[in-house]
N, C-alpha and C positions, 0 to 999 in steps of 0.2 A: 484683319486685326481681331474681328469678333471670333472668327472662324478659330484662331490659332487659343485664344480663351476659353473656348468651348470644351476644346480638345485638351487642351491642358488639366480642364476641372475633370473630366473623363478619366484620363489617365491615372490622376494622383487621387479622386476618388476611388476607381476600384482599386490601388495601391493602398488608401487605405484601409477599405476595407479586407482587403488581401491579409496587412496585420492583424485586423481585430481576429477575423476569423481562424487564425492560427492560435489564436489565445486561447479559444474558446473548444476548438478540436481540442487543446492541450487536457483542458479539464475535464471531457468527453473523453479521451484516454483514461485521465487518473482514474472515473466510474468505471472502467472497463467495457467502456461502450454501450454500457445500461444506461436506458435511455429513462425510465423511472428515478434512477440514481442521480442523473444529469437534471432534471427536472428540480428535485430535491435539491441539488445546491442552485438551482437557478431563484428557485423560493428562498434562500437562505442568506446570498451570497448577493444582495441587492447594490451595496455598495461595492462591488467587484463587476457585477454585472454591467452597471454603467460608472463608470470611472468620471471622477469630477473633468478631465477633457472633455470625455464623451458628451457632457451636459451639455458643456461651455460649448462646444461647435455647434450643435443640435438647436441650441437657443440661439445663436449666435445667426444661423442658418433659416431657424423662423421670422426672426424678427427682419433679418434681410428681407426675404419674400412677402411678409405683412407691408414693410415699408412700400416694395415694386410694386407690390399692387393696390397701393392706396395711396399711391405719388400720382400726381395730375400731369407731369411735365412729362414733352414727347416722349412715346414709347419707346422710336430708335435711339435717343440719348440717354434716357435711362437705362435702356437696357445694356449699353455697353458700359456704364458706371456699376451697374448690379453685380453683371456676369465678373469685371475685372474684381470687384471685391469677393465675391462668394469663393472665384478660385483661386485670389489670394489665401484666403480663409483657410481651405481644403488644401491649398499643398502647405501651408503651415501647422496645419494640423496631423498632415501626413508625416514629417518631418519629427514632431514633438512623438509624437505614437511609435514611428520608428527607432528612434533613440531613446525612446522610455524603455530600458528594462527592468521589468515586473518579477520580482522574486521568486526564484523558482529551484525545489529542494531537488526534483526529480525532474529532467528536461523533456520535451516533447522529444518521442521515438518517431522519426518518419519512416513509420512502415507501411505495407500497401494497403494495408487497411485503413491507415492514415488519411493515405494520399488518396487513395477511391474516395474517403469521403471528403476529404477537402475540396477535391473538383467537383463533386453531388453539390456540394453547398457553395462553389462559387456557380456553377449552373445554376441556384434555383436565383443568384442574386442577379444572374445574369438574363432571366428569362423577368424577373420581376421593372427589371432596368427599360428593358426592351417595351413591357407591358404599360410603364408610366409614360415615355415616351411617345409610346403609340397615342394614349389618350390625349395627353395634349395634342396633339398633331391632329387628332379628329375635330377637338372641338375649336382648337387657333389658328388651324391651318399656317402655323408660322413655326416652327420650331428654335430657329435663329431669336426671333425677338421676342419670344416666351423663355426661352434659356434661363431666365432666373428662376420662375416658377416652376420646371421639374428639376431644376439645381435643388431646391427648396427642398421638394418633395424628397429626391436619393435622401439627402442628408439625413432627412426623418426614417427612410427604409434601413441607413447605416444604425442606427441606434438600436435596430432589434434583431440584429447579427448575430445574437445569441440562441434566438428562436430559430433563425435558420439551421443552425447546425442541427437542433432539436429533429426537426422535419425529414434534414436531408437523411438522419442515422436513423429515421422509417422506412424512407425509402430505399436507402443500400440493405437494408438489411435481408429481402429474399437473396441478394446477391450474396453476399455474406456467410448467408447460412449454408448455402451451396458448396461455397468455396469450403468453408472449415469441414462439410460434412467429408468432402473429399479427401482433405488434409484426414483427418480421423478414420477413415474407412480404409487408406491407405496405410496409417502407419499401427492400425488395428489388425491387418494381415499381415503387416511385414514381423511384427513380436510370435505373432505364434508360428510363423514360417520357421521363424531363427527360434527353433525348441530345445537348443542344448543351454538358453539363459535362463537361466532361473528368476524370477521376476518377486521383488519385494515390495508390496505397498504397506506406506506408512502416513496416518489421519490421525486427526487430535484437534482439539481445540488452541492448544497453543505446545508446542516443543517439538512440533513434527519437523522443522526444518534441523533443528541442531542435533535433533537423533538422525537425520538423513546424515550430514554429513559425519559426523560420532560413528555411525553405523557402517559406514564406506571405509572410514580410515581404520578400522580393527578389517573388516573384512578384507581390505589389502595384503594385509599380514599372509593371505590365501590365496585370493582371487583377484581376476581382473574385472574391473567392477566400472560402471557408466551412472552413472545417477544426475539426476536431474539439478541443473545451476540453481542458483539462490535460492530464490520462493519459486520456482517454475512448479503450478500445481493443479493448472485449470486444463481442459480438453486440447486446446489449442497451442499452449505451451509445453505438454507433453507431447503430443504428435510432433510439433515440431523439432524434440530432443530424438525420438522414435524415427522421423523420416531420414534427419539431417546428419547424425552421428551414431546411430545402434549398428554393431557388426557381430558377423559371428568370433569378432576378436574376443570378445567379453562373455564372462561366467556369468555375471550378477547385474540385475539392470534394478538400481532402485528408486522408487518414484515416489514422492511427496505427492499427496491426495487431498486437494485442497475444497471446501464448499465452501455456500453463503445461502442453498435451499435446499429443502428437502431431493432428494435424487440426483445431486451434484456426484458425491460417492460414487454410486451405480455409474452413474457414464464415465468416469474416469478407471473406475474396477474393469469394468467392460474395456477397457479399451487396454489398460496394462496386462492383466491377465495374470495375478499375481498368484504363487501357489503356498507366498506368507503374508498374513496380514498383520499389524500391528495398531494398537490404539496408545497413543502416550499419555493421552489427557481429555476430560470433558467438561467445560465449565462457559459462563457468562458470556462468551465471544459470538458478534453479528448478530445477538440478538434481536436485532431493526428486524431483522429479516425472517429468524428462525421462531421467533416469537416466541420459544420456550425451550426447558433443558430438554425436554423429552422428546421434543424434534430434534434438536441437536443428537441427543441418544439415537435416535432412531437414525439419522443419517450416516454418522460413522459407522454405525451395524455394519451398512450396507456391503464395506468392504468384507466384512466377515462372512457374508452370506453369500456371497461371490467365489468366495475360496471353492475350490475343489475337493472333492471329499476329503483323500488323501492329503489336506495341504493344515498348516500349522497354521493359529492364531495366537497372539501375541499381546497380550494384557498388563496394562500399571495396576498393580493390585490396590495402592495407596490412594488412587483418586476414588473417590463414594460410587460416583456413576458408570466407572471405567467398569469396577467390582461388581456391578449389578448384570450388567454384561457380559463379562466373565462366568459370572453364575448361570446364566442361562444357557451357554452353549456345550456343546456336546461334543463337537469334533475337536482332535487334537490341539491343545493349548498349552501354552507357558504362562508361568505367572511372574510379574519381578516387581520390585517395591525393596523400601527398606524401613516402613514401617510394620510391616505384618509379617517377620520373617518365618514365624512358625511355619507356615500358611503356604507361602510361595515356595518356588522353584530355582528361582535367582534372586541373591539379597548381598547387598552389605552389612557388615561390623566393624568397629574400630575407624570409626568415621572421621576423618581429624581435617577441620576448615581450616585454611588462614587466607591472608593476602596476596599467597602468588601459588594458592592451587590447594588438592584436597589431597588425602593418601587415605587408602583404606581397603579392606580384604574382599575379595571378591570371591563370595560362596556359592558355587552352582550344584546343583542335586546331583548324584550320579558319576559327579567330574572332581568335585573338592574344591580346593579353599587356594589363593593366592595374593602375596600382597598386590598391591596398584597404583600407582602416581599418576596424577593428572594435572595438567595446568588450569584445567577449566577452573574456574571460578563457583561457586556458590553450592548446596548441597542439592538443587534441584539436580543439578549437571548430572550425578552423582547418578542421580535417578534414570535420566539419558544413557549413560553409558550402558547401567545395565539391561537396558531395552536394547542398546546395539548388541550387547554379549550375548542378549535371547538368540536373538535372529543369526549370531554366530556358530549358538551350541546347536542348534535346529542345521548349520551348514557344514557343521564338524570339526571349526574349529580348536586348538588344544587350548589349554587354559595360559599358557606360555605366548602360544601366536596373541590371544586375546589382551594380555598383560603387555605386551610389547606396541598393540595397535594401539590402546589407550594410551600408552604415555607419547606417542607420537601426536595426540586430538590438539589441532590448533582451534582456538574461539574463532567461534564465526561471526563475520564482520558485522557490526550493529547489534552484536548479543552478549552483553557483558562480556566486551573485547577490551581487555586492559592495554591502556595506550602511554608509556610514560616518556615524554616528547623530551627528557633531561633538563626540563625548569626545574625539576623540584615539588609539579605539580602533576599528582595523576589526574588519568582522565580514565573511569569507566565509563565506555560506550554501549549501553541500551537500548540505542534509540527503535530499535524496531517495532511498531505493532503491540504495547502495551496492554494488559491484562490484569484483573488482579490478581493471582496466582505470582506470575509472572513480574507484577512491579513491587509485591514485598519480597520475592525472591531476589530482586537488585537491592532493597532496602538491608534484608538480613547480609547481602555480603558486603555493601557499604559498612556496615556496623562493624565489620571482621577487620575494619581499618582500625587501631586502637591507635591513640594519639595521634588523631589528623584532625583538622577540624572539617568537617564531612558538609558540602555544598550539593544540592541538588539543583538540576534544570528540565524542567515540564511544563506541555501543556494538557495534563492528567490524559485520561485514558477515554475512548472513545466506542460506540458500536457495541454499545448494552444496554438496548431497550432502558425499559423502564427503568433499571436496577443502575443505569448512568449516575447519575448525581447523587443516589447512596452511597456506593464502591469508592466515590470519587471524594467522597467526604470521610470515608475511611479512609481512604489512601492520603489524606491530608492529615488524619489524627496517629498514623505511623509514621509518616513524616515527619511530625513533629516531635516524635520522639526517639530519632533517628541526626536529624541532620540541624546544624548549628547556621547553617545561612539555605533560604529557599527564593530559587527563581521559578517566578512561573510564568508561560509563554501564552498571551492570551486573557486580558480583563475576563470578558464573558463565561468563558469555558472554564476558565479555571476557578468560577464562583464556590461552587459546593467545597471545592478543595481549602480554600479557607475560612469556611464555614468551619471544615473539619479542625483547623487550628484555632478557632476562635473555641470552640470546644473544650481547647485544652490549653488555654492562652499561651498561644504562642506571641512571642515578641516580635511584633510591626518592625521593629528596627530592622531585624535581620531577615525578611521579606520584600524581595522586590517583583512586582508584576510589570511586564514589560509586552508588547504586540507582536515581536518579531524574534526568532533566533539571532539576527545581526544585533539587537538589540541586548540581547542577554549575554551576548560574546563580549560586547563594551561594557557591560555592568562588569563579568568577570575580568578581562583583563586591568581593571583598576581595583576587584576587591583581591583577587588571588593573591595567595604570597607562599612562601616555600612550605612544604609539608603539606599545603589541603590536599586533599582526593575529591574533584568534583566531577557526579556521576548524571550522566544525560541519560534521563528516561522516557522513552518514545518522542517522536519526531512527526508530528502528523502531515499528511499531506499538501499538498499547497490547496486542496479544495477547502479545508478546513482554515486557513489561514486569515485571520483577523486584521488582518494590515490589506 
């Protein structure tokens, strides 16, 4: 009887901790395996960390073992009253953890980097298991009738399951680095082997995905072209578009060039081998990390400096720091903007916004003038397109092919993608990766809705240093003069942002702060009614999550 209770609390103890530990890989994903990163929401995220369950068995599991071992009645009687409750305890706990699902925007990928570390971290729980065990065994020589006191003890080692994952992603990681270097040195030779592609990279601080894709669908018009899925932008996400699908089927291989430090650029340049580079934007983004704009400047360079002699760079003339940059280089460049048209190379005129796309004439140097319709939304877009058209006129495209690929540009999913589901209620979807640039750009074309009453939903913007809770309290004082009802996702985070409306009194009435997107969904479905447009702006990850 004792025997089959022992075995029971075993089973459904490492079953439990099997679940926590998958929770905890999850959010060691979302950091991207940065284990500084991971630390940082481990400081941060204290209530997430240990979940009021987690207390309740933990105490629950002390006080057991406080009691076995300051109870005077027989030790073989008690201990078989201990052991049958403890492992009551632990498979009802197991049970509750398992069927708890924990809101999650973005799901755990079981990939093999996953999974190597998921086994690294139930190995270290496994070797720690073994370790408590041992000791009572040296010092009780009884293992059977001590069963409550290292019951006691797992339960206390389950409550720091969070640090294990911490440890284990130290220790995978010579392996790790082996692996990726492979993947990268591999698909670093397969690009220059295959030399009849022409290789595009494209860096920015915020617009390089939607000129990625902007970019590909005029280039169509011409070539066959491979460009990297969604945000794929870091060493190991391009190698793996590089190993897994590049062929000599394809003209044009374009790659989004993503950082978060200094020299991220260079090893992604390095590795595509691009003979155009493009910069669409520089401003406030990753901050935490980059500490300043001038690091930032300096890391986008990198692509530029990487170019081949012979190879074209590619410049927003309208951003202040893009221009600074611009100014200093020397080899071949295009300039495009549409505020400085004297000046640049490729610009727009005749600029006309509304609510379901832009029209306007697209002037290139040397080639002339053409109208152009687009569905995109907002006049940055505007700005996008003609960074695809550079990178066109640089591949020979006619201004006709170019005209015809932009009115083909579908919104990219999460990027001021107009969604109208036929209630009567749009839905601008934003939610990607928020910015300031970037979140009055959702604001100005919210605004291009005339006679709607304009709703917003955020948890403001994220990953700007210092300059966070300023930007954020601006972006609360445009909001306020933008949008007639505001939800915001997040008491804490979203403080500065109404700061920013108290600034300019905005009315309590029509603010509501809520902890969770589920929650701001049931605030809308009872305030919505025909006609609103309500626009979701940035979606942060579940590490950031206040619930």
């Amino acid at each position: 009887m004792i025997l089959f209770i022992i075995i029971s609390f075993v089973v459904f103890w490492f079953l439990l901790c099997a679940v926590k530990i998958k929770y905890f890989i999850h959010m060691m994903q979302l950091e991207s395996y940065k284990s500084n990163k991971y630390i940082e929401w481990l400081q941060n995220q204290k209530d997430r960390l240990h979940r009021r369950n987690d207390k309740i068995y933990v105490i629950l599991s002390i006080v057991l073992l406080v009691v076995f071992l300051l109870s005077s009645s027989a030790i073989k009687d008690k201990t078989i009253v201990f052991a049958f409750i403890i492992s009551f305890v632990t498979i009802v706990f197991f049970v509750i953890s398992y069927r708890t699902k924990y809101e999650s925007k973005k799901p755990i990928v079981y990939t093999q980097r996953a999974k190597r570390l998921y086994a690294m971290t139930l190995f270290l729980v496994v070797i720690d298991f073994a370790i408590t065990v041992f000791i009572v065994l040296l010092v009780s020589r009884n293992l059977i009738l001590y069963f409550p006191l290292w019951a006691g003890i797992q339960s206390i080692l389950y409550y720091f399951l969070g640090y294990y994952v911490l440890f284990a992603n130290y220790l995978v990681k010579p392996i790790e680095n082996k692996i990726n270097k492979k993947f990268y040195f591999d698909a670093s030779k397969k690009i220059k082997e295959l030399n009849n592609i022409i290789s595009v990279g494209i860096t920015g601080s915020y617009g390089k995905t939607s000129t990625k894709f902007i970019t590909a669908t005029i280039l169509e018009e011409k070539y066959k072209v491979l460009k990297t899925p969604d945000s794929y932008n870091t060493p190991m996400g391009i190698s793996k578009v590089i190993n897994n699908d590049m062929s000599d089927e394809y003209d044009i291989f374009i790659a989004e060039l993503g950082a978060t430090h200094i020299g991220d650029i260079d090893e992604v340049a390095v590795l595509t081998n691009p003979t155009i580079g493009l910069i669409t934007s520089i401003g406030p983004c990753h901050l935490e990390t980059f500490k300043s704009i001038d690091n930032i400047m300096r890391t986008k360079y990198e692509l530029i400096e990487r170019l081949p002699n012979d190879g074209t760079s590619i410049f927003n003339y309208d951003n202040e720091y893009v221009k600074k940059l611009a100014d200093k280089t020397f080899k071949e460049k295009i300039l495009y903007g549409i505020e400085n048209i004297e000046i640049t190379d490729i610009f727009a005129t005749d600029i006309r916004v509304s609510e379901t796309g832009s029209t306007f004439t697209l002037c290139i140097n040397e080639l002339g003038t053409i109208e152009c319709k687009t569905k995109l939304l907002g006049k940055h877009n505007i700005l996008n397109i003609l960074a695809g058209c550079a990178v066109a006129k640089v591949l020979g495209l006619t201004l006709e092919q170019m005209a015809a690929g932009i009115s083909k540009i579908e919104s990219v999913k999460h990027r001021l993608e107009l969604i109208d589901p036929g209630t009567g209620v749009i839905v601008i979807d934003d939610a990607f990766n928020s910015n300031p640039d970037g979140a009055k750009a959702a604001l100005d074309v919210l605004d291009e809705f005339k006679d709607r009453r304009k709703i917003i939903v955020t948890p403001g913007m994220v990953e700007l240093g210092e300059i966070e809770e300023e930007e954020n309290e601006k972006f609360g004082e445009y909001i306020s003069k933008v949008c007639d009802v505001v939800i915001l996702v997040g008491e804490k985070r979203t403080a500065p942002i109404v700061k920013g409306f108290q600034k300019l009194k905005y009315s309590s009435e029509n603010l509501f702060i809520v902890n969770s997107l589920d929650e701001a969904s049931e605030i809308l479905k009872s305030l919505t009614k025909v006609n609103d447009v309500v626009l979701f702006e940035n979606d942060l990850p579940d590490t950031y999550s206040e619930k």
